[in-house]
C-alpha positions in Angstrom: 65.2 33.9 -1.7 68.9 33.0 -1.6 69.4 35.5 1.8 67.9 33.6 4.5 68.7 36.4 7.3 70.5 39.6 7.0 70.7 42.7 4.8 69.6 42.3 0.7 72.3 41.8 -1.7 74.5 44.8 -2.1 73.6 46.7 1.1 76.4 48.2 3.7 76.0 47.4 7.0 77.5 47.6 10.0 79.2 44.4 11.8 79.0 44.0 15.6 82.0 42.4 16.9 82.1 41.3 20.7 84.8 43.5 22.0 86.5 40.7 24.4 89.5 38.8 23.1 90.9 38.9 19.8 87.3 40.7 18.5 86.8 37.5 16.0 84.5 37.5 13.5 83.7 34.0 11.1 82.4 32.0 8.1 80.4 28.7 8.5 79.9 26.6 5.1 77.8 23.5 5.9 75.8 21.1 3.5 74.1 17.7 3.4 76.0 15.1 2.1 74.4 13.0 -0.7 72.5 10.3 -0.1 74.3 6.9 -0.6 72.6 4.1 -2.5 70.8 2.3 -0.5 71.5 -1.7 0.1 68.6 -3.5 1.3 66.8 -6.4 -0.7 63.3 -6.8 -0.2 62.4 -10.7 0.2 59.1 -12.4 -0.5 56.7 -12.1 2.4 55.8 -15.8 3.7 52.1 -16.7 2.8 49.3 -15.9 5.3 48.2 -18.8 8.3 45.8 -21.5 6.6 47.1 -20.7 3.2 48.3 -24.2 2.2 48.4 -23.4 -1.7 50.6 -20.2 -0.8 52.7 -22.7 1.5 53.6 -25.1 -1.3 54.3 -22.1 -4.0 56.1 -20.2 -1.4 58.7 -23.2 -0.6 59.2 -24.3 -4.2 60.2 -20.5 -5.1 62.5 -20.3 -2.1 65.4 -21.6 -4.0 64.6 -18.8 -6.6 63.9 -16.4 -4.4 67.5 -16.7 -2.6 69.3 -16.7 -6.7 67.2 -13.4 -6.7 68.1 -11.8 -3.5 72.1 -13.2 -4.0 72.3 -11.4 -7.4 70.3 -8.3 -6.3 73.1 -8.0 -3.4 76.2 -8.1 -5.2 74.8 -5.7 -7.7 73.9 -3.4 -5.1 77.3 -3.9 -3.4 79.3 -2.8 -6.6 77.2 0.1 -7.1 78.0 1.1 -3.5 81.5 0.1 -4.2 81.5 2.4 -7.3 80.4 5.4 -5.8 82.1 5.2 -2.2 85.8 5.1 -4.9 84.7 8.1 -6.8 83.3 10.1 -3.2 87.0 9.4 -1.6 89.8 11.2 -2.7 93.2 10.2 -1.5 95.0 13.5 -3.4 92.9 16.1 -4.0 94.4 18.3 -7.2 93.9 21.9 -8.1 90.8 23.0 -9.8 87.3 21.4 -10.0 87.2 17.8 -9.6 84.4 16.8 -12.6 84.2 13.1 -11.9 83.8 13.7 -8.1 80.7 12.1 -7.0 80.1 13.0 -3.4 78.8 16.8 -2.9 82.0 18.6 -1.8 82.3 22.8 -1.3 85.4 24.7 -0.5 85.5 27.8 1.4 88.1 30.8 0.4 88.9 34.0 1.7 90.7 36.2 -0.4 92.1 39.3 1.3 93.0 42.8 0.1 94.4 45.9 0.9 92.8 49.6 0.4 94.0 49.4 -3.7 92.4 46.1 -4.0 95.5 44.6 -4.8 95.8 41.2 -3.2 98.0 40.0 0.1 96.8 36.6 0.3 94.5 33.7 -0.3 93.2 31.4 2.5 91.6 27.9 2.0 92.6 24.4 1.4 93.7 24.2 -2.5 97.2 25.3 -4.7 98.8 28.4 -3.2 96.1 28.9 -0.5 97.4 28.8 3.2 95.3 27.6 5.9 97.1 29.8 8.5 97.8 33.3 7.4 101.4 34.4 8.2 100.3 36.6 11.3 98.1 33.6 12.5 95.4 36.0 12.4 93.4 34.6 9.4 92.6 30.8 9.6 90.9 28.2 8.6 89.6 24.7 9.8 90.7 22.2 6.9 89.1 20.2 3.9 85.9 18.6 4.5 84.4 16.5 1.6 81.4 15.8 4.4 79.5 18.7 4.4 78.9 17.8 8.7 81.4 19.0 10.0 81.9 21.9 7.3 84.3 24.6 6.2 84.9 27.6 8.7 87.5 30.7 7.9 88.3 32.8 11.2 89.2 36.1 11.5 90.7 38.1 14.5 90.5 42.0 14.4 92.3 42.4 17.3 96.3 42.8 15.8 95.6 42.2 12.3 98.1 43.5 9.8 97.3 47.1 8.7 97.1 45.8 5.3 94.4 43.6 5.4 92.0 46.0 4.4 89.1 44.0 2.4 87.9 40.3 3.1 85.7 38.2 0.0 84.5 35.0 1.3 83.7 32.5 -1.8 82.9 29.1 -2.3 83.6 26.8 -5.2 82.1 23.4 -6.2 84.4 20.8 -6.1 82.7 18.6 -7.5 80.8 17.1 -10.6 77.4 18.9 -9.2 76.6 22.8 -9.4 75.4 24.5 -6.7 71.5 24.0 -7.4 72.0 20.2 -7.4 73.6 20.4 -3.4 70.9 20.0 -0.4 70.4 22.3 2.3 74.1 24.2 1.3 74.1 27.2 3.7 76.9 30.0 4.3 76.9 32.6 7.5 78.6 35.5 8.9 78.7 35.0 12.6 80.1 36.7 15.8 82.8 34.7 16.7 82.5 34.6 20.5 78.2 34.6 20.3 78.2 32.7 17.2 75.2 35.3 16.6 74.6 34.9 13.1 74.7 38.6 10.9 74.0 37.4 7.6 72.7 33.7 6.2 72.2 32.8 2.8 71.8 29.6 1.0 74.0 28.7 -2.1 71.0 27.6 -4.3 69.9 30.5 -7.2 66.2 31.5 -7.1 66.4 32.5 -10.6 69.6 31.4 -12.4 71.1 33.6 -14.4 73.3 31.2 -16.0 73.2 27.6 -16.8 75.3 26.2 -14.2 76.7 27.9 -11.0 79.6 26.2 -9.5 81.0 29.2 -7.7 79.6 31.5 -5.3 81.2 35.0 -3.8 79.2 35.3 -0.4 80.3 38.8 1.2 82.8 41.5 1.5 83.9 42.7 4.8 86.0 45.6 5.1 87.8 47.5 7.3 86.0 51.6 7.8 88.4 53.5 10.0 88.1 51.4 13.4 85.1 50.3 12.9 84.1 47.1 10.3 81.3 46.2 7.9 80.3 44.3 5.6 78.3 43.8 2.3 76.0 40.6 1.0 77.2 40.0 -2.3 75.3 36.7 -3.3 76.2 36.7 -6.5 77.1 33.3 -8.8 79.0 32.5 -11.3 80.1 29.4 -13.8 83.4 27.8 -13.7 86.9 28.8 -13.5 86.5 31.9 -12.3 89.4 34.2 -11.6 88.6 35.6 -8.3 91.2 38.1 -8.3 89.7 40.2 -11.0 86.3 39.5 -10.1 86.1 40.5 -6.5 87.2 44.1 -6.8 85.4 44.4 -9.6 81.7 43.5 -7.4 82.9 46.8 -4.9 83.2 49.0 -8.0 80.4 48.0 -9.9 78.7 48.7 -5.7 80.2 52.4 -6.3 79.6 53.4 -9.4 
């Protein structure tokens, strides 16, 4: 199942924050990168001790041998070449990049007040700020590795009255979907134990629609003093327009 520890899709639960400090809470997005093409070139092993037949053959097909392993080189070298230029980018633009062909996630925090009406985005694209105006709500930069991975901080301690509601989402940008990634996994942690509350992968059991390239993790929210939070897990295609779909996940929750 997508929830590898924590409460089942949907459920409200109660978040235990350690009380020292700014009373942090966090979101770790980590993956493994794709595997790049790999550039050895097998050569002929030399014939066996006493095999003066294999001796003569082996020496006469050396010349061969070497045209072989030149040629099977530089083709492997382009095709390295080729996919190292479309893993890098120099500028990396709005939306989902289709041709990219390194795995690549992005983490997002989009935060609300009580209404649901929204006070600002965090993450690493467009409008997004990486550092939320109170310096309250962070986060720790692009990374198209997947090793060090994405994280989005959050201190409870003196955060602004209207930051009621936080969704944590993660988009593919990428040419792959989120079943095609390895080992993609998302937590809520503690952010002074780094005690994991809830873990889930990124990868459907059971798709529900041809292609997943975004992913809305949780919801945590603000309940009088105390917080919680809800597992959402749920996935969705492309271009989705997160501001209408969030709130609409806690009402469908309430109805």
């Amino acid at each position: 199942m997508p929830t590898v520890a924590g409460p089942a899709q949907n459920v409200i639960t109660d978040m235990k924050i350690s009380p020292e400090g700014a009373r942090r809470f966090v979101v770790k997005l980590s993956w493994t990168p794709r595997e790049l093409p790999k550039l050895n070139v097998d050569v002929a092993a030399p014939p066996k001790e006493g095999d003066t037949t294999g001796k003569i053959v082996f020496f006469m097909m050396k010349p061969f041998d070497l045209l072989r392993i030149l040629f099977l080189s530089i083709v492997k070298l382009m095709s390295f070449g080729m996919y190292a230029s479309k893993a890098r980018r120099d500028v990396d633009a709005d939306g989902r990049d289709t041709t990219a062909d390194q795995f690549d996630l992005d983490l997002d925090c989009y935060i609300f007040d009580g209404n649901m009406m929204l006070k600002c985005v965090i993450g690493t694209e467009g409008d997004a700020l990486l550092i939320e105006g109170s310096k309250k709500v962070y986060h720790s930069g692009d990374d198209q590795s997947g090793m060090a991975g994405e994280h989005i901080f959050v201190e409870t301690q003196g955060l602004p009255e209207g930051y009621q509601n936080f969704f944590f989402v993660v988009r593919s940008d990428c040419k792959y979907s989120l079943d095609q990634f390895v080992n993609p996994l998302i937590r809520l942690a503690d952010g002074k134990t780094d005690e994991n509350v809830l873990q889930n992968t990124l990868i459907p059991a059971e798709q529900m629609i041809p292609k997943a390239f975004n992913y809305a993790f949780c919801h945590v929210f603000r309940d009088g003093d105390a917080w919680r939070f809800r597992n959402l897990d749920a996935y969705q295609g492309d271009a989705v327009e997160w501001e209408m779909f969030l709130p609409s996940l806690v009402i469908k929750q309430a109805a």
